[in-house]
mmCIF entry with sequence, helices, sheets and N, C-alpha, C, O atoms, coordinates in Angstrom:
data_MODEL
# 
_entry.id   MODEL 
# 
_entity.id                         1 
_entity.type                       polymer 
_entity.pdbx_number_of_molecules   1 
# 
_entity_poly.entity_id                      1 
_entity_poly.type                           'polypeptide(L)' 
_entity_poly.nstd_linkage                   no 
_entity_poly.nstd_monomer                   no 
_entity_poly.pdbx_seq_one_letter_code       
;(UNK)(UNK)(UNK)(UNK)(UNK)(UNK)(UNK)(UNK)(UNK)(UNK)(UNK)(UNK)(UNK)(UNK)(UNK)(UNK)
(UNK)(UNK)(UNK)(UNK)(UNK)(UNK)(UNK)(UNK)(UNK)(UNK)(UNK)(UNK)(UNK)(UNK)(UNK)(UNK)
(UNK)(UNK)(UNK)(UNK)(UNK)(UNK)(UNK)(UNK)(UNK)(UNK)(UNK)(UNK)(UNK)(UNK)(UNK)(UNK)
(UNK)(UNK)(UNK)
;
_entity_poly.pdbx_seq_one_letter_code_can   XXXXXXXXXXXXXXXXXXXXXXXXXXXXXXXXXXXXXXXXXXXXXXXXXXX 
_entity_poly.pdbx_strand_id                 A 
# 
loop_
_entity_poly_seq.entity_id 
_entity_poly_seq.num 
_entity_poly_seq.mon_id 
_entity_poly_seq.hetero 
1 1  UNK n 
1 2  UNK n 
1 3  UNK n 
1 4  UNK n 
1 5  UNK n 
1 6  UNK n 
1 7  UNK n 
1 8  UNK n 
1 9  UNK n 
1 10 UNK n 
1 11 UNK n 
1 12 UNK n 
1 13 UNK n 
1 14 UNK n 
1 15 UNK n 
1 16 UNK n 
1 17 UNK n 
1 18 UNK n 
1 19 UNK n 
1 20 UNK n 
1 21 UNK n 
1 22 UNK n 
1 23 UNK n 
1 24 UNK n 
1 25 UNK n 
1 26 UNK n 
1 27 UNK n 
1 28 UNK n 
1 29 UNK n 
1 30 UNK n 
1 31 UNK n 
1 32 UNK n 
1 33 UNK n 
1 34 UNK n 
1 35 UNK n 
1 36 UNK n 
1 37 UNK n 
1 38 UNK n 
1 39 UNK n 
1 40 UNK n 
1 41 UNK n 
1 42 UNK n 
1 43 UNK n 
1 44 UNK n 
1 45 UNK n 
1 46 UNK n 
1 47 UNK n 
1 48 UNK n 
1 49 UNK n 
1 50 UNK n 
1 51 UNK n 
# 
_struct_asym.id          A 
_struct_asym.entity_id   1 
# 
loop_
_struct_conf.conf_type_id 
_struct_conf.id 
_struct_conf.pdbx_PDB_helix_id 
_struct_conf.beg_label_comp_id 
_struct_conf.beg_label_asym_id 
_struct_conf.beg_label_seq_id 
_struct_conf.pdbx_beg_PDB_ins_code 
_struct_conf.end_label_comp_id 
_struct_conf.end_label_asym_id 
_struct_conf.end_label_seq_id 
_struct_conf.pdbx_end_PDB_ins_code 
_struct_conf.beg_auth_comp_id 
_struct_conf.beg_auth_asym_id 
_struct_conf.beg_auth_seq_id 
_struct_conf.end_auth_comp_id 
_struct_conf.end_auth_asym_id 
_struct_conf.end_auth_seq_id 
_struct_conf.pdbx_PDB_helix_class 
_struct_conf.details 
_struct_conf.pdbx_PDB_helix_length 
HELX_P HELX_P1 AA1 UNK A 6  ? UNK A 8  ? UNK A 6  UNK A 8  5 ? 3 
HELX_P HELX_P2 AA2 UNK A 28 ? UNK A 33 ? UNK A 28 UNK A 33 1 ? 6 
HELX_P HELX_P3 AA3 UNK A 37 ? UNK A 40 ? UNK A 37 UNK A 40 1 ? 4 
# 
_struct_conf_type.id          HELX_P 
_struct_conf_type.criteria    ? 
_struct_conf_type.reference   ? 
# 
_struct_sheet.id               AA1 
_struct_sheet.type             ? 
_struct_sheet.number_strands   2 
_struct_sheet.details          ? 
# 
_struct_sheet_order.sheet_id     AA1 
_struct_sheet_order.range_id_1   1 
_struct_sheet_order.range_id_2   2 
_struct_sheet_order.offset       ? 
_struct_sheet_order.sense        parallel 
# 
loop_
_struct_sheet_range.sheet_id 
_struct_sheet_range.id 
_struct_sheet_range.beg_label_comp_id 
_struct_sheet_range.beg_label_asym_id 
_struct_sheet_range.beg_label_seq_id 
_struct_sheet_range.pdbx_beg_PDB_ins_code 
_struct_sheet_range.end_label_comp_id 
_struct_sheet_range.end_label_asym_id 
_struct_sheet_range.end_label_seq_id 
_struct_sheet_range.pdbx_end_PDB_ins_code 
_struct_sheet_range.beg_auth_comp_id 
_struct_sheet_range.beg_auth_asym_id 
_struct_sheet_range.beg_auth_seq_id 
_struct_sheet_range.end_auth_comp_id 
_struct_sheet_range.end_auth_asym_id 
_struct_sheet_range.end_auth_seq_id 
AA1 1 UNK A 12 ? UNK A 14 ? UNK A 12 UNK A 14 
AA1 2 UNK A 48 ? UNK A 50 ? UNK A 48 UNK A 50 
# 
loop_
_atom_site.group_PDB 
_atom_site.id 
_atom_site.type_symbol 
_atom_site.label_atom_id 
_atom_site.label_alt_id 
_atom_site.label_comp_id 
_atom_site.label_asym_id 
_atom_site.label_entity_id 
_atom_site.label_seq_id 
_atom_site.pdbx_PDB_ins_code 
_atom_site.Cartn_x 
_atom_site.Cartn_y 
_atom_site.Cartn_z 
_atom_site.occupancy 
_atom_site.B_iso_or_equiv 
_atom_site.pdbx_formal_charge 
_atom_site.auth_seq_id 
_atom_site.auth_comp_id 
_atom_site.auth_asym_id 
_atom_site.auth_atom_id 
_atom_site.pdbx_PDB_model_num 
ATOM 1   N N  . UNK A 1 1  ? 4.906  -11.824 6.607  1.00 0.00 ? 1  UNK A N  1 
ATOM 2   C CA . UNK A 1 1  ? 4.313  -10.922 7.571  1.00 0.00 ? 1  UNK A CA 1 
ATOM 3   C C  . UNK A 1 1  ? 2.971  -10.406 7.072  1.00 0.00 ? 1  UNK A C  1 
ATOM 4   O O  . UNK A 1 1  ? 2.040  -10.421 7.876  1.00 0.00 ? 1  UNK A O  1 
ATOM 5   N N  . UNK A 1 2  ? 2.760  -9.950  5.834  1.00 0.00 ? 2  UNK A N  1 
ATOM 6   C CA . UNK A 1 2  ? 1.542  -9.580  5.528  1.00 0.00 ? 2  UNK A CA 1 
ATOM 7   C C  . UNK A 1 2  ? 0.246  -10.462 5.431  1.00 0.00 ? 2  UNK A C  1 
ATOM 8   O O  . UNK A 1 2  ? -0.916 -10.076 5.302  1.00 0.00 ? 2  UNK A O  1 
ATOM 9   N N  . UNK A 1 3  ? 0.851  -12.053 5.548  1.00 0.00 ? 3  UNK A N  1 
ATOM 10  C CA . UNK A 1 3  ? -0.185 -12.750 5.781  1.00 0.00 ? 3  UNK A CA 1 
ATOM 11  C C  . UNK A 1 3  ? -0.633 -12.817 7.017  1.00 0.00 ? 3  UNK A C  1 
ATOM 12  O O  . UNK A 1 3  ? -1.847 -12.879 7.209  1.00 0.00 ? 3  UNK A O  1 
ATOM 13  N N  . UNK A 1 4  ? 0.147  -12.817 7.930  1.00 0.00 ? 4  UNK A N  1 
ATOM 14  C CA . UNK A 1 4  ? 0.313  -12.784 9.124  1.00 0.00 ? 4  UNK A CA 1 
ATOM 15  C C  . UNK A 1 4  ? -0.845 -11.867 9.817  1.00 0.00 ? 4  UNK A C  1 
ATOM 16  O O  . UNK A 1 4  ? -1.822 -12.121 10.522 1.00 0.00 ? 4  UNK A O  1 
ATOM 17  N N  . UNK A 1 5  ? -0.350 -10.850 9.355  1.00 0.00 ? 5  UNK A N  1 
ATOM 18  C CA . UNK A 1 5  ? -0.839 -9.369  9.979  1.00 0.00 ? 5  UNK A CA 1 
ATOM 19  C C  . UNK A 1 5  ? -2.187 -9.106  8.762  1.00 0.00 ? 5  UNK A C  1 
ATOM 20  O O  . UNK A 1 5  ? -3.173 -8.463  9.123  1.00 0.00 ? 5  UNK A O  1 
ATOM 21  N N  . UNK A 1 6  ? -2.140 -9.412  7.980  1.00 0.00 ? 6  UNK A N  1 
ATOM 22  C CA . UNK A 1 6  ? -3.410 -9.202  6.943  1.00 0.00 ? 6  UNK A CA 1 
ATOM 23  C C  . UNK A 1 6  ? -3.420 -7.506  6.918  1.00 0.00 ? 6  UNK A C  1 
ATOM 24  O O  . UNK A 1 6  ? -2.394 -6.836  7.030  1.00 0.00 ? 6  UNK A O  1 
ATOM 25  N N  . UNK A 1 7  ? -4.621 -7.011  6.769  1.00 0.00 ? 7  UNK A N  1 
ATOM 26  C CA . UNK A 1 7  ? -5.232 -5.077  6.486  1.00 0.00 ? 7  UNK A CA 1 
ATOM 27  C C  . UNK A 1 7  ? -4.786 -4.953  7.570  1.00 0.00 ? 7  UNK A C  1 
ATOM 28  O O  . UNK A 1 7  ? -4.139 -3.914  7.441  1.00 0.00 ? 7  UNK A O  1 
ATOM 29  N N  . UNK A 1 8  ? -4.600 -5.423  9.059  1.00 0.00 ? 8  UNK A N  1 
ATOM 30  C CA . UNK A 1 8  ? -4.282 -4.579  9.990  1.00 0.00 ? 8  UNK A CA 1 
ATOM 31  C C  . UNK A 1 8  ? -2.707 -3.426  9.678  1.00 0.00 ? 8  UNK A C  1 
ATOM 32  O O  . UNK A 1 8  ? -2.498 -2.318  10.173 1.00 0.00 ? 8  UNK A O  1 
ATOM 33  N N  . UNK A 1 9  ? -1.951 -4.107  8.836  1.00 0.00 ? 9  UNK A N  1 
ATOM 34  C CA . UNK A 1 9  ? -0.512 -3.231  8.838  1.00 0.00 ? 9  UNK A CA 1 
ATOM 35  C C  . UNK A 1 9  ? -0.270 -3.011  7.080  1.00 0.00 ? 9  UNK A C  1 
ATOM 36  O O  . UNK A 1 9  ? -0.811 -3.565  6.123  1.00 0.00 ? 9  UNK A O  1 
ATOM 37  N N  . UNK A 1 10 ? 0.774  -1.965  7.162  1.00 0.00 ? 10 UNK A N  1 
ATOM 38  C CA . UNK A 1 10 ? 0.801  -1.078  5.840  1.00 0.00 ? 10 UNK A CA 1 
ATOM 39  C C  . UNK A 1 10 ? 2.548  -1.000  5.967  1.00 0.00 ? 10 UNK A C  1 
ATOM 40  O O  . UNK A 1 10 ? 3.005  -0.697  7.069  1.00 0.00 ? 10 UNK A O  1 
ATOM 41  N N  . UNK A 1 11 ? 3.249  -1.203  5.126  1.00 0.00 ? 11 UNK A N  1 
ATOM 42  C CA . UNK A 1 11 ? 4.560  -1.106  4.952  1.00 0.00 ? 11 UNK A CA 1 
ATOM 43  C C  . UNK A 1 11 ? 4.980  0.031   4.616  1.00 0.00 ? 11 UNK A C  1 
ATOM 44  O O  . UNK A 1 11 ? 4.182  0.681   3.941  1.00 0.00 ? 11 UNK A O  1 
ATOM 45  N N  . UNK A 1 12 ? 5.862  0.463   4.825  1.00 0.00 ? 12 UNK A N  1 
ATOM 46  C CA . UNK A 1 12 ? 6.724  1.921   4.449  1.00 0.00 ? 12 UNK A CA 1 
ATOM 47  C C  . UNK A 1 12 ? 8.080  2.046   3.946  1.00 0.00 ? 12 UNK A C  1 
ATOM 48  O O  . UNK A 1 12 ? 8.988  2.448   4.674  1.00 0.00 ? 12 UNK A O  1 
ATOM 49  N N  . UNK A 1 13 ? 8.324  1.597   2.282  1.00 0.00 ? 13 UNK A N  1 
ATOM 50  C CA . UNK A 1 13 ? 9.708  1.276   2.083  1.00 0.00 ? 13 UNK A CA 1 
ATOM 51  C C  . UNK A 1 13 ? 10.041 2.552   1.635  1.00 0.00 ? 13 UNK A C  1 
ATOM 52  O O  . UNK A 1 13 ? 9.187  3.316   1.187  1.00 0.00 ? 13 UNK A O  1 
ATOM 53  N N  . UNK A 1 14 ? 11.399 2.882   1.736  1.00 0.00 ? 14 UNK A N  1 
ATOM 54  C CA . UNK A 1 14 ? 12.304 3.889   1.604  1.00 0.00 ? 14 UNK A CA 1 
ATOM 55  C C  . UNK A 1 14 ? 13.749 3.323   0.862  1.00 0.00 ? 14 UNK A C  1 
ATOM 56  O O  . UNK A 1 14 ? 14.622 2.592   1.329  1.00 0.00 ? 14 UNK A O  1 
ATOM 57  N N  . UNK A 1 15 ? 13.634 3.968   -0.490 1.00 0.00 ? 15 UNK A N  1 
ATOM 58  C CA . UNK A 1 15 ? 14.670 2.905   -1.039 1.00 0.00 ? 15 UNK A CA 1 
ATOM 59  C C  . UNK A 1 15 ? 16.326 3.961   -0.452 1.00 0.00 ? 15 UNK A C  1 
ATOM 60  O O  . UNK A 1 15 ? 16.535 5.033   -1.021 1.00 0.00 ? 15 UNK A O  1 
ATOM 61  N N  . UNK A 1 16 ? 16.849 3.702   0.139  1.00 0.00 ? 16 UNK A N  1 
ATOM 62  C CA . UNK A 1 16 ? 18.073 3.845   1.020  1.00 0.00 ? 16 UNK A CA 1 
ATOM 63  C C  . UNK A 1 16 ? 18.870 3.148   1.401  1.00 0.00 ? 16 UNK A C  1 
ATOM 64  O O  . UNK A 1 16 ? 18.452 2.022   1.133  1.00 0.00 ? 16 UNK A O  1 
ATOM 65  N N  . UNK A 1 17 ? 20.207 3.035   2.089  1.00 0.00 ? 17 UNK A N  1 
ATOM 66  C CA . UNK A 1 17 ? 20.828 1.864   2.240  1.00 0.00 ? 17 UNK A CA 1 
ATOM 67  C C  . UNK A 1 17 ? 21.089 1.877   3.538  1.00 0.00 ? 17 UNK A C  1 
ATOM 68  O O  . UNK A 1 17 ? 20.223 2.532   4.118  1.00 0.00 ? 17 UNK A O  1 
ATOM 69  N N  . UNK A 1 18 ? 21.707 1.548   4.093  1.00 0.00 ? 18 UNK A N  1 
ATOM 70  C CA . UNK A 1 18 ? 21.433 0.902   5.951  1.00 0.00 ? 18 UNK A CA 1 
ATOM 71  C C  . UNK A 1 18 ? 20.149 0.504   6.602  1.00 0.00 ? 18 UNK A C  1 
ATOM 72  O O  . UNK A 1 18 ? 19.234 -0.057  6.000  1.00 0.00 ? 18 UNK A O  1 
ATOM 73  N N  . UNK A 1 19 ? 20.137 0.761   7.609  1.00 0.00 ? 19 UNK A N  1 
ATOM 74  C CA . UNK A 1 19 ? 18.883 0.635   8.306  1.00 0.00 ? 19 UNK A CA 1 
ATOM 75  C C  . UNK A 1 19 ? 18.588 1.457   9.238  1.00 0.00 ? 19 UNK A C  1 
ATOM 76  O O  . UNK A 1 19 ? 17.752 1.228   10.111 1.00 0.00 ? 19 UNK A O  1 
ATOM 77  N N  . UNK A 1 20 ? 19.456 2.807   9.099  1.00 0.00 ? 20 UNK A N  1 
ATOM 78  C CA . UNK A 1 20 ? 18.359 3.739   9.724  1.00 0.00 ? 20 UNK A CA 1 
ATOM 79  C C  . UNK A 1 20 ? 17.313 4.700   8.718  1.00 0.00 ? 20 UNK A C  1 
ATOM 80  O O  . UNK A 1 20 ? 17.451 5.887   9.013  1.00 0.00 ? 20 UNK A O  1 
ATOM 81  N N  . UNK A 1 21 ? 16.695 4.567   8.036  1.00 0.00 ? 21 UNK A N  1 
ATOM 82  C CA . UNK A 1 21 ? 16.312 5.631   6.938  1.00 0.00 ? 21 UNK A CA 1 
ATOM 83  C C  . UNK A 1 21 ? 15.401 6.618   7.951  1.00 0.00 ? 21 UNK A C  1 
ATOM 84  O O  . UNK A 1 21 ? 14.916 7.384   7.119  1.00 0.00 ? 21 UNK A O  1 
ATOM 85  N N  . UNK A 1 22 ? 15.018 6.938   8.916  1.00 0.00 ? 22 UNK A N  1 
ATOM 86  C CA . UNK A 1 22 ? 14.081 7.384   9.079  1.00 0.00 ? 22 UNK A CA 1 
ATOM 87  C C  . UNK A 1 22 ? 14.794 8.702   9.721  1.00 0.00 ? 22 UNK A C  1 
ATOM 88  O O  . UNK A 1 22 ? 15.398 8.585   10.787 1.00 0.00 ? 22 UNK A O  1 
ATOM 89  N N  . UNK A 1 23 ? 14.714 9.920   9.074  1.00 0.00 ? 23 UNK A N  1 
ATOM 90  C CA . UNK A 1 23 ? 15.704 11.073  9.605  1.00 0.00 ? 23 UNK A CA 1 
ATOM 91  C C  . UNK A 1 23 ? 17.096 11.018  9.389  1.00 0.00 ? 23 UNK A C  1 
ATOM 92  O O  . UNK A 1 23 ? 17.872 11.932  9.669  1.00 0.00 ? 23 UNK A O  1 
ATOM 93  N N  . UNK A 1 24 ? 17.309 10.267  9.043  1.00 0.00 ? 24 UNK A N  1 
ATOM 94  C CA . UNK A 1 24 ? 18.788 10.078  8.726  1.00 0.00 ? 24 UNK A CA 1 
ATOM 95  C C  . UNK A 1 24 ? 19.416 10.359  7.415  1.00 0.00 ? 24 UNK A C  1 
ATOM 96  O O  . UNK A 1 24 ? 20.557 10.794  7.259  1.00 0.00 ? 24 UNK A O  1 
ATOM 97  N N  . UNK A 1 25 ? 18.176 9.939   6.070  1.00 0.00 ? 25 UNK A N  1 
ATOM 98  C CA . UNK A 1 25 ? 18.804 9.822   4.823  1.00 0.00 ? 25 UNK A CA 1 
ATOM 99  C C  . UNK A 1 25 ? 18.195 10.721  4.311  1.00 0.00 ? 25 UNK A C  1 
ATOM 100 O O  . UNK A 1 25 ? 18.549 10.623  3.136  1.00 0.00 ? 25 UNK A O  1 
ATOM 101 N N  . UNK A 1 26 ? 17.088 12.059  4.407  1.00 0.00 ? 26 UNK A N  1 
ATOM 102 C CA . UNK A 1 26 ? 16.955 12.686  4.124  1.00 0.00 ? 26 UNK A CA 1 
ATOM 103 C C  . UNK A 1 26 ? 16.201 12.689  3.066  1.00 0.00 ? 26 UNK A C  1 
ATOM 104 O O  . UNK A 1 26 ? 16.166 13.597  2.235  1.00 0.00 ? 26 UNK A O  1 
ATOM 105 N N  . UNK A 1 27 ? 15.265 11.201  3.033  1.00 0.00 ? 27 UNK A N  1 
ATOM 106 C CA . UNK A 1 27 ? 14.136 11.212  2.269  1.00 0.00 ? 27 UNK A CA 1 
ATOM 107 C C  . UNK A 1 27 ? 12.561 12.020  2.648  1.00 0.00 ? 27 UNK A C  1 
ATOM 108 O O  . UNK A 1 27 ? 11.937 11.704  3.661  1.00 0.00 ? 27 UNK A O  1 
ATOM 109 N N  . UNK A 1 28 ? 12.211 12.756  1.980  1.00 0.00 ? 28 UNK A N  1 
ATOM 110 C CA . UNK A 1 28 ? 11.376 13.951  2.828  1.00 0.00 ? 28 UNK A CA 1 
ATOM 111 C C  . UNK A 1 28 ? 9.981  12.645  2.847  1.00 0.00 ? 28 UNK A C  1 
ATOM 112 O O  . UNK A 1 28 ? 9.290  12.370  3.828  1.00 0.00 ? 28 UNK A O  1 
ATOM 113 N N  . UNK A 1 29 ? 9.883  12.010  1.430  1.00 0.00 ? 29 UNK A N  1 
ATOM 114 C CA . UNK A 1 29 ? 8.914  10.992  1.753  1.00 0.00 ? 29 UNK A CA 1 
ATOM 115 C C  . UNK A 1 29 ? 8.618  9.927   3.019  1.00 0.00 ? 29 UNK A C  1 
ATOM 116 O O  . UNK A 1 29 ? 7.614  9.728   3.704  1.00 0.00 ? 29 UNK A O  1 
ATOM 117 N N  . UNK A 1 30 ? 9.432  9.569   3.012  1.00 0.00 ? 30 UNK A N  1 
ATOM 118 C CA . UNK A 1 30 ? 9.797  8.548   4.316  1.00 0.00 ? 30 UNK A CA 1 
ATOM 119 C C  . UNK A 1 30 ? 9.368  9.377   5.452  1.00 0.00 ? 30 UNK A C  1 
ATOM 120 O O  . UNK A 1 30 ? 8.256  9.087   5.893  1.00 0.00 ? 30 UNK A O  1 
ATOM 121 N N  . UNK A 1 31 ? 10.046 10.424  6.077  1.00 0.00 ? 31 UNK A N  1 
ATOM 122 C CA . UNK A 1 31 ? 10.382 11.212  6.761  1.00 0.00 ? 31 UNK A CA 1 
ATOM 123 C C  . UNK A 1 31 ? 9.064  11.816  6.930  1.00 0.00 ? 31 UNK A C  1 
ATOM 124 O O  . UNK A 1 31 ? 8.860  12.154  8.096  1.00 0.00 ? 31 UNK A O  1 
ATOM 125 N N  . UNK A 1 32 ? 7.996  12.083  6.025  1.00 0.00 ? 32 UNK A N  1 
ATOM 126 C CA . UNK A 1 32 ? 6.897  12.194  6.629  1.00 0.00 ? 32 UNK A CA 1 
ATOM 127 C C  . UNK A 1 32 ? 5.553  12.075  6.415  1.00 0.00 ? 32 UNK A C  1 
ATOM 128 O O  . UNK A 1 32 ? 4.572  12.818  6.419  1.00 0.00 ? 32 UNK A O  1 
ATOM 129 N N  . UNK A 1 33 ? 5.971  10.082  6.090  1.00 0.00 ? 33 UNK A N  1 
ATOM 130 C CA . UNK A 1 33 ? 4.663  9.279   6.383  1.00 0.00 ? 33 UNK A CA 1 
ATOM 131 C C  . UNK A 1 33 ? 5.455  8.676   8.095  1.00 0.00 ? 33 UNK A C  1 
ATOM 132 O O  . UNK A 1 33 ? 4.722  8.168   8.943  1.00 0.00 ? 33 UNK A O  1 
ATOM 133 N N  . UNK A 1 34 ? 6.489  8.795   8.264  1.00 0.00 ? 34 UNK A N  1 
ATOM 134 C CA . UNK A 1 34 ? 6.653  8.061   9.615  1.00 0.00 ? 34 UNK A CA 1 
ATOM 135 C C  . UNK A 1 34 ? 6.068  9.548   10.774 1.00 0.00 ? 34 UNK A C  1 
ATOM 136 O O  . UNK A 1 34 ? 5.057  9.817   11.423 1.00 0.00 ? 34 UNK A O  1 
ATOM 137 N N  . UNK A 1 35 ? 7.066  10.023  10.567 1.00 0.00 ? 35 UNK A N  1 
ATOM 138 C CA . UNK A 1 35 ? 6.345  11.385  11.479 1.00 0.00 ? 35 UNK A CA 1 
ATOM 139 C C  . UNK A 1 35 ? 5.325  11.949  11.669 1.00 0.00 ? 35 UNK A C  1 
ATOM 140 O O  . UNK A 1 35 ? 5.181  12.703  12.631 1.00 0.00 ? 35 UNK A O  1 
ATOM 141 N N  . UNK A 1 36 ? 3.904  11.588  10.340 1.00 0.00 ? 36 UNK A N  1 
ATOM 142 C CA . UNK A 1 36 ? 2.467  11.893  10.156 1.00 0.00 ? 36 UNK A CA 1 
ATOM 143 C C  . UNK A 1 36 ? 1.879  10.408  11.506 1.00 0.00 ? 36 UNK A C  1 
ATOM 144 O O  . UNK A 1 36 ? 1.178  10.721  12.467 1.00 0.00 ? 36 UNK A O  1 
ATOM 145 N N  . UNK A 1 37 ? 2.307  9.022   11.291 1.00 0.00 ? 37 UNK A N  1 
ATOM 146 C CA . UNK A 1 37 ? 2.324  8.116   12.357 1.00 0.00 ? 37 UNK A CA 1 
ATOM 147 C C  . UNK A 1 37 ? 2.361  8.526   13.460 1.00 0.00 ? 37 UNK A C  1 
ATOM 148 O O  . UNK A 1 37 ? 1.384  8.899   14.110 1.00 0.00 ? 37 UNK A O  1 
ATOM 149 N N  . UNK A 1 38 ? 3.820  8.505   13.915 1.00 0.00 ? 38 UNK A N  1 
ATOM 150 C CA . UNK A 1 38 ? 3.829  9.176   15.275 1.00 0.00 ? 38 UNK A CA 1 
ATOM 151 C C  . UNK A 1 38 ? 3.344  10.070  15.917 1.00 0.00 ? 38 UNK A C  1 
ATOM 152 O O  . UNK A 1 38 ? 3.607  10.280  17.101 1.00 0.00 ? 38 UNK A O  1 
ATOM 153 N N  . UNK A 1 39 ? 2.405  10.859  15.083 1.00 0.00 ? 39 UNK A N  1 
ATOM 154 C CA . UNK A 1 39 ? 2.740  12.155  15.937 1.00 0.00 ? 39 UNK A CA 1 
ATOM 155 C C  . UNK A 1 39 ? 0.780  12.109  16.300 1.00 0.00 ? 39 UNK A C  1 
ATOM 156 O O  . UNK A 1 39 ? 0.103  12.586  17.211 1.00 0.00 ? 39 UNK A O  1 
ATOM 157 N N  . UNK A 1 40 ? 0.465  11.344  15.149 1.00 0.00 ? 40 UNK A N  1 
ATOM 158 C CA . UNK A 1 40 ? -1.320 11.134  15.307 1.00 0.00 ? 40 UNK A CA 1 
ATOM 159 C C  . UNK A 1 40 ? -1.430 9.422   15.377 1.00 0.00 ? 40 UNK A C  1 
ATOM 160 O O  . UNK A 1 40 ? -2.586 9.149   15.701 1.00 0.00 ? 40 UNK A O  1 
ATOM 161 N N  . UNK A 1 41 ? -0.989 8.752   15.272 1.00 0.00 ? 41 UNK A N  1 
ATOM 162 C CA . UNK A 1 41 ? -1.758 7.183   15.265 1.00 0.00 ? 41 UNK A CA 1 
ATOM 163 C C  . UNK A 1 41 ? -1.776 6.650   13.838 1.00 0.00 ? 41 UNK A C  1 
ATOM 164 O O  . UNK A 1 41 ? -1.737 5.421   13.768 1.00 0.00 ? 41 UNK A O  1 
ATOM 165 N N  . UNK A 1 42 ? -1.832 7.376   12.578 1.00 0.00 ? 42 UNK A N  1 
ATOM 166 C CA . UNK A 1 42 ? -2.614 7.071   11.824 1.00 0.00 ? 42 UNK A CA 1 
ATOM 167 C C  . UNK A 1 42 ? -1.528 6.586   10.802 1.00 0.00 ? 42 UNK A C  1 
ATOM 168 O O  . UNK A 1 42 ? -0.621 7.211   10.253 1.00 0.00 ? 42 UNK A O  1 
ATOM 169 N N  . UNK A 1 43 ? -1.910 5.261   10.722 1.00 0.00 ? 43 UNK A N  1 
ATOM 170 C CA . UNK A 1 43 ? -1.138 4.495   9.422  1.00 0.00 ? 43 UNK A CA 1 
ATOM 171 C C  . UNK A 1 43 ? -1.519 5.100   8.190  1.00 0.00 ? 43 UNK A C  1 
ATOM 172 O O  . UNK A 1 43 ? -2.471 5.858   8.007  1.00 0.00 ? 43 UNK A O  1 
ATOM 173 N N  . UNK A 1 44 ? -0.527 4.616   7.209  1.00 0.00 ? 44 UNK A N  1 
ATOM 174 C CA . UNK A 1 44 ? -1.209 5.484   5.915  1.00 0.00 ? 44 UNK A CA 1 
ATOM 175 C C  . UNK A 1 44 ? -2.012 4.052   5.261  1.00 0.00 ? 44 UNK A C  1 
ATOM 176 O O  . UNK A 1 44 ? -1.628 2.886   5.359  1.00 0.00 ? 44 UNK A O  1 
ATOM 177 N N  . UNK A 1 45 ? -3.201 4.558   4.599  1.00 0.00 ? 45 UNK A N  1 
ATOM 178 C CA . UNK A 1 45 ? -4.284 3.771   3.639  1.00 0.00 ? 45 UNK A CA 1 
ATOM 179 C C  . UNK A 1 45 ? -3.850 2.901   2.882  1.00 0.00 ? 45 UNK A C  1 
ATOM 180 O O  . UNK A 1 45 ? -4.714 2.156   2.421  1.00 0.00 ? 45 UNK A O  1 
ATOM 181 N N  . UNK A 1 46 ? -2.390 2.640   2.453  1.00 0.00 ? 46 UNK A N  1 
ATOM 182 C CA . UNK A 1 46 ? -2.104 1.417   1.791  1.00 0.00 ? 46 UNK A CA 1 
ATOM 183 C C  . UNK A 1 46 ? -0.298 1.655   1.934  1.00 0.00 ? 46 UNK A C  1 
ATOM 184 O O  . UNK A 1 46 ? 0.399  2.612   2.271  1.00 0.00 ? 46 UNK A O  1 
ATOM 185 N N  . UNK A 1 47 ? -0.061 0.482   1.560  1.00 0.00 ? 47 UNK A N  1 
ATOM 186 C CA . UNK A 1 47 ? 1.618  0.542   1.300  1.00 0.00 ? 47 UNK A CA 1 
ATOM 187 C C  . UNK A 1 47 ? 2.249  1.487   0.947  1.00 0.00 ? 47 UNK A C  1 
ATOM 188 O O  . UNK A 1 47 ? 1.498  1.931   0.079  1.00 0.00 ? 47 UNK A O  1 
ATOM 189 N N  . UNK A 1 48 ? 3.166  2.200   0.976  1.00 0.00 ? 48 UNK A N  1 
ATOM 190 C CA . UNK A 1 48 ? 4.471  3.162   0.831  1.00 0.00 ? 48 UNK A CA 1 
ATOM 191 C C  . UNK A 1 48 ? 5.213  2.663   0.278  1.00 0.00 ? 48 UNK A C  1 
ATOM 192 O O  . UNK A 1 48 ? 5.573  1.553   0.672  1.00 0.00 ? 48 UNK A O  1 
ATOM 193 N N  . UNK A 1 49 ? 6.072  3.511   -1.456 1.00 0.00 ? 49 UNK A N  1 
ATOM 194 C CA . UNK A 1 49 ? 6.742  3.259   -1.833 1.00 0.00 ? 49 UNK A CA 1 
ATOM 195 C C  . UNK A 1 49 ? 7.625  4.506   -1.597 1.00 0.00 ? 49 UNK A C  1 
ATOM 196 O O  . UNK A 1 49 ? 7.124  5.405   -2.272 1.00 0.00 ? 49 UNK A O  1 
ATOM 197 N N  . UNK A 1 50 ? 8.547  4.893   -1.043 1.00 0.00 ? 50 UNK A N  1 
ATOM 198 C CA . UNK A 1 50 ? 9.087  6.567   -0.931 1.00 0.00 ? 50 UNK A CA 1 
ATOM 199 C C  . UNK A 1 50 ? 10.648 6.382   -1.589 1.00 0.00 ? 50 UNK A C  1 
ATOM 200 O O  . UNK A 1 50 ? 11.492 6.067   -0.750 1.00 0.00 ? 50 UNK A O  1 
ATOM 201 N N  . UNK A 1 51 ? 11.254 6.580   -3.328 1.00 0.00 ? 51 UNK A N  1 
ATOM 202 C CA . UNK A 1 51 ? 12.080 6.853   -3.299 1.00 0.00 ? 51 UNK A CA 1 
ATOM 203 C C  . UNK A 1 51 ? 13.037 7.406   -3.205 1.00 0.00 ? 51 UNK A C  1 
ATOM 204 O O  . UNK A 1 51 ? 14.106 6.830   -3.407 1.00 0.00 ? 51 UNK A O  1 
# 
């Protein structure tokens, strides 16, 4: 995918287990680079590591 998509996209891993992490697992990191997204547009400047 990152070849794919090249600089246009930025990943956001959340080391957690299932697949809902986002509000669910109570990673405050995760929780708000996704919600800083949504709420303005704005991807973050490079990859996300949020453990």
């Amino acid at each position: 995918m990152r070849e794919a998509l090249g600089r246009r996209a930025v990943m956001v891993t959340v080391d957690a287990t299932g697949h809902d992490s986002y509000l669910a697992e109570g990673n405050a990191c995760g929780d708000r680079t996704v919600s800083h997204f949504l709420t303005t547009g704005e991807r973050p400047h490079r990859d996300t590591y949020c453990r």
